[in-house]
N, C-alpha and C positions, 0 to 999 in steps of 0.2 A: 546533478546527475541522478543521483537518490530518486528525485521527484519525476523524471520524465522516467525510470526504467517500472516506478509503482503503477504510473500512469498508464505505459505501453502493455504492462503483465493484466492490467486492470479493463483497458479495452478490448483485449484478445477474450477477454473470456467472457464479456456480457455481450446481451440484445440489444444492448441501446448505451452505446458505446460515446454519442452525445451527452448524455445524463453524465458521466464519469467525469468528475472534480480530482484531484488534490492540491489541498493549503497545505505551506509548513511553516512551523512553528519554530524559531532558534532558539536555543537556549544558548549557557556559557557552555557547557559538557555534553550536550547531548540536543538532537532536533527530532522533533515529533510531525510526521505527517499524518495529515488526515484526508484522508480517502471515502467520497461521496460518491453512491452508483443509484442509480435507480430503485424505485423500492422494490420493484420484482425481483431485482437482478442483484441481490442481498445475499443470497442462496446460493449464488454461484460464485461471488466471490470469498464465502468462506467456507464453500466444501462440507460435504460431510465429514460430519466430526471434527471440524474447525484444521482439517490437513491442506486444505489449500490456502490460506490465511497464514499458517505457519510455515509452509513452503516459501510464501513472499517474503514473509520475517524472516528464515533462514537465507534466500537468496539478496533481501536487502543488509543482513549484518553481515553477507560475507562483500558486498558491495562498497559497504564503509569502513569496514577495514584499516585502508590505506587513509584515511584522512584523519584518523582515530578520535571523530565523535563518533558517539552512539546515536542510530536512528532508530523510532521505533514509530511502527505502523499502528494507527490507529484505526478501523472502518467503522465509521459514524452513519446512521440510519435517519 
């Protein structure tokens, strides 16, 4: 669930919404996605001053919540 709402927050806001990947990663306590956009489209998805990248973190740890792993957003270039 995690992975399709990074993926949807993730094509709303780039030009090239094809380029847009995410793998994730499980761990025992905790899963790591990783999040691949276009190399233009880098800029937009971490905002000035890194507030939209922390938006998603914010919106994806209140998303995980209820299953009580930790997820945490990686955006890989």
């Amino acid at each position: 669930m995690e992975k399709d709402l990074v993926e949807y927050i993730a094509k709303s806001l780039v030009d090239d919404p094809g380029a847009v990947s995410v793998s994730e990663v499980e761990g025992e306590k905790s899963t790591i996605l990783e999040l691949r956009v276009a190399p233009e489209d880098i800029g937009k998805v971490i905002g000035k001053y890194g507030r939209i990248a922390k938006a998603m973190r914010t919106v994806l740890s209140a998303s995980s919540g209820k299953s009580g792993k930790r997820v945490t957003l990686e955006i890989l270039d």
